[in-house]
Every structure is written in C-alpha cells, then in structure tokens.
PAPAZA-770948 format. One record per residue (C-alpha): x, y, z. Coordinates in steps of 0.25 Angstrom, whole numbers. Layout:
BEGIN
+-------+-------+-------+
!    xx !    yy !    zz !
+-------+-------+-------+
!     X !     Y !     Z !
...
+-------+-------+-------+
//
This chain:
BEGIN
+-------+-------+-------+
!    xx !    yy !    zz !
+-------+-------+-------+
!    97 !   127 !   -80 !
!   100 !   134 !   -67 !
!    91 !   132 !   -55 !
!    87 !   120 !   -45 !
!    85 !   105 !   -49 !
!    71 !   106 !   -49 !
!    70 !   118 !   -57 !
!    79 !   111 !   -68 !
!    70 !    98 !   -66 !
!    58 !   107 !   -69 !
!    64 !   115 !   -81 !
!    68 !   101 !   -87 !
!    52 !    96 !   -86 !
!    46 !   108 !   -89 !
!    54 !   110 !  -102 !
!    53 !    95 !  -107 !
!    67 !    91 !  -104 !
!    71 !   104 !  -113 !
!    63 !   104 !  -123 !
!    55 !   115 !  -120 !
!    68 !   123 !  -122 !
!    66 !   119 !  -139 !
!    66 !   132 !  -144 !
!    55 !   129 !  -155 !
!    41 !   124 !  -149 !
!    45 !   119 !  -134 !
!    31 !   114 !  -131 !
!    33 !   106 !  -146 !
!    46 !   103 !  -141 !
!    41 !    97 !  -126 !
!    29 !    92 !  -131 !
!    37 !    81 !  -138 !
!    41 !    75 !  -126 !
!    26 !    74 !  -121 !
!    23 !    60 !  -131 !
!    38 !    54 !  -126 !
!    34 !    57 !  -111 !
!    20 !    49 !  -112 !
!    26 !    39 !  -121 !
!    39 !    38 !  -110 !
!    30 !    35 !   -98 !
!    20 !    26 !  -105 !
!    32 !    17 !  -108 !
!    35 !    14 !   -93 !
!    24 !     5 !   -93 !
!    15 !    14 !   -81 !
!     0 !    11 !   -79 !
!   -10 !    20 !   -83 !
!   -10 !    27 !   -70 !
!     5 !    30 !   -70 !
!     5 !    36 !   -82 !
!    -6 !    44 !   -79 !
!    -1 !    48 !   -66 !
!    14 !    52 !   -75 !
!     5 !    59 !   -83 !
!    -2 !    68 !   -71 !
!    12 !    70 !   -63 !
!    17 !    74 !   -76 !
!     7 !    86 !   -78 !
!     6 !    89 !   -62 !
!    19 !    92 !   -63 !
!    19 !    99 !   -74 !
!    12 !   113 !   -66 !
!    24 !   112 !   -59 !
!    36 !   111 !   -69 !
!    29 !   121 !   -80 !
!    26 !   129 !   -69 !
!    40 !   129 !   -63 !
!    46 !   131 !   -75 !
!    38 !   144 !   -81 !
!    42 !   150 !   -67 !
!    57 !   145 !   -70 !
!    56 !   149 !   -83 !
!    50 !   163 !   -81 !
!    36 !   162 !   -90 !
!    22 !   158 !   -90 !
!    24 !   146 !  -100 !
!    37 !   145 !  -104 !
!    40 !   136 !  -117 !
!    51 !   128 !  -111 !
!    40 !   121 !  -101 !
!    36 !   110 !  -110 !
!    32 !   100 !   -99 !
!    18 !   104 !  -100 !
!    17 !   100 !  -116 !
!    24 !    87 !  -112 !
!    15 !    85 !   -98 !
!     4 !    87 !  -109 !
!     6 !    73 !  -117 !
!     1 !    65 !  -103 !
!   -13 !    71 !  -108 !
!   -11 !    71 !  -123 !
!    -8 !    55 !  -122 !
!   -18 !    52 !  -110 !
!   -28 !    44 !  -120 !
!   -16 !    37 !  -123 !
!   -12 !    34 !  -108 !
!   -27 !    30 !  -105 !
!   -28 !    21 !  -114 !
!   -14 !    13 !  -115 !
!    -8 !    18 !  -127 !
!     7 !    22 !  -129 !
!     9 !    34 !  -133 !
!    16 !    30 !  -148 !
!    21 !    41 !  -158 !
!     9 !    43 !  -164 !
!     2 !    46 !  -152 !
!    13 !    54 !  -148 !
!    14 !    62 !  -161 !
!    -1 !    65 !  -162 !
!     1 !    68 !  -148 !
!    11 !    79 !  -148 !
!     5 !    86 !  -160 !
!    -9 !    86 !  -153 !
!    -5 !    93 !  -142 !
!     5 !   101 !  -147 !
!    -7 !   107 !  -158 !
!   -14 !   110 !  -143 !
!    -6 !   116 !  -135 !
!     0 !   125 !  -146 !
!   -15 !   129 !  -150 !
!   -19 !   129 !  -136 !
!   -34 !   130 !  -140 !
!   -44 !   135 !  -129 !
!   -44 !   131 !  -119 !
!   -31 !   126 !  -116 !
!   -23 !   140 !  -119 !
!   -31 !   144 !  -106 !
!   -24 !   133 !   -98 !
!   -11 !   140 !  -100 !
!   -16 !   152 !   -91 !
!   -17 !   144 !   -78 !
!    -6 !   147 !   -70 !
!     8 !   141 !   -68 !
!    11 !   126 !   -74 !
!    -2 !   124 !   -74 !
!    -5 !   133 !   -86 !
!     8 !   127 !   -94 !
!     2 !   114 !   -90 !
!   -11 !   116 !   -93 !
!   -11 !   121 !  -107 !
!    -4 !   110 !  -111 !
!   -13 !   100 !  -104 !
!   -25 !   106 !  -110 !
!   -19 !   104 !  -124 !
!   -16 !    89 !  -121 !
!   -31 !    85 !  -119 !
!   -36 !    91 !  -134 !
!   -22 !    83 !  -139 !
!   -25 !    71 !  -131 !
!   -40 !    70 !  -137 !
!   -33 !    74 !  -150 !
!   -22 !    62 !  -150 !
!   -35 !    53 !  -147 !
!   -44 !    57 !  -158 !
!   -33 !    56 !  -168 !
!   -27 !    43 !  -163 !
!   -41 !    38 !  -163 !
!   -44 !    43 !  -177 !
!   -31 !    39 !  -182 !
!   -32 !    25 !  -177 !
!   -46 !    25 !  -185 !
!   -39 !    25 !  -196 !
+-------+-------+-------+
//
C-alpha cells in the first residue's frame, strides 16, 4: 500500500492486521481478534490498572485510526476498519478484568457472539451513535454494543455456572 509510514501503520490497525480486507463479514472477521487481544495482554501478568489503562489508550486511540482510515479510504465507515469491533472486547470483558478472571475460551466464545448479535442488530440506541462525526461515530456504535454484550456474557456466565 502506497503512502507514508504512518499512513501504512494506520491502515494495518484500522483493519485488524488485514483482516478487515476478508471479503465475507469483516467486522465477524476483526471481531475474532478482539478475545485473543484481551486474552494477550492479560497473560503479561499487568495490575488491574495497566490493564485498564491498555484498555482506555486502546479505544482513545481508536477516534484517530477509524477516523484516519475512512478519510484514507474515501467513506463514512468503511468495512475494512475493524479496529473499532476489536477496541470493543476491552468493554465486552470489563467484568472479567474487574474481577480477576482470565478470559478462557468459553468466555471468549460467548463473548464474540454477544457482541456480534449487537453490533450487527444495533438496537436503539446504539444505531444512533454511528451518526456522531468522524472515528468517534465508527467507535462509538461498537462501543455501545459492547455494554449490552458485556451485561449479556455476565447473566449467562452467571447462569451457566448456576447449573
């Protein structure tokens, strides 16, 4: 891809390392690396607060990147920006962070279906967030839908361990 260092280093955040490029479902596609991301920087043993601040520098920079790469790319939202579904998992697993728990496949599973069920349906009113200008309106949307996937993933886990 043609154009400066930086704008290369932004196109391969924005689109998940490439995988926003999947022609089937980039945002299912992106998604995926959202659980191995959280997983990845749990394992390097941080505190509580490093990880938490990972997770805020993650999504601050987010506006940026999506917003870099729309301009670059030539659309509101294009679907090759997938940073935004991956930035999303640091809400989705915030329970998980909070509370000291690793992020094991089952969590990750239920997590990533979750959110994918939100941010595809984009129920009101998190369809509104995508009219915000810029990367915050790519960010956003996906944000939004991590909070009803994050209270989700904690009913379910909480029920399934009921059981």
């Amino acid at each position: 891809m043609a154009g400066s260092a930086r704008d290369r280093i932004v196109m391969l955040l924005a689109t998940g390392l490439g995988t926003g490029y999947c022609p089937k479902a980039p945002g299912t596609a992106g998604s995926l690396l959202g659980p191995l991301l959280i997983r990845g920087v749990q394992e390097t043993g941080w505190p509580l607060a490093g990880l938490l601040c990972a997770g805020v520098l993650f999504i601050a920079l987010g506006i940026p990147v999506c917003g870099l790469a729309a301009r670059k790319l030539g659309t509101g939202d294009p679907g090759a920006v997938v940073y935004d579904e991956i930035a999303a998992f640091w809400i989705v697993f915030l329970p998980h962070l909070l509370e000291g728990r690793t992020v094991g496949i089952v969590a990750a599973v239920g997590g990533f279906l979750w959110f994918r069920l939100f941010d595809i349906l984009k129920p009101w009113p998190i369809r509104k967030l995508e009219h915000l200008p810029d990367g915050a309106g790519i960010m956003a949307d996906d944000l939004g839908a991590a909070v009803p996937a994050a209270l989700c993933l904690y009913a379910t886990e909480r029920i399934l361990s009921g059981l």
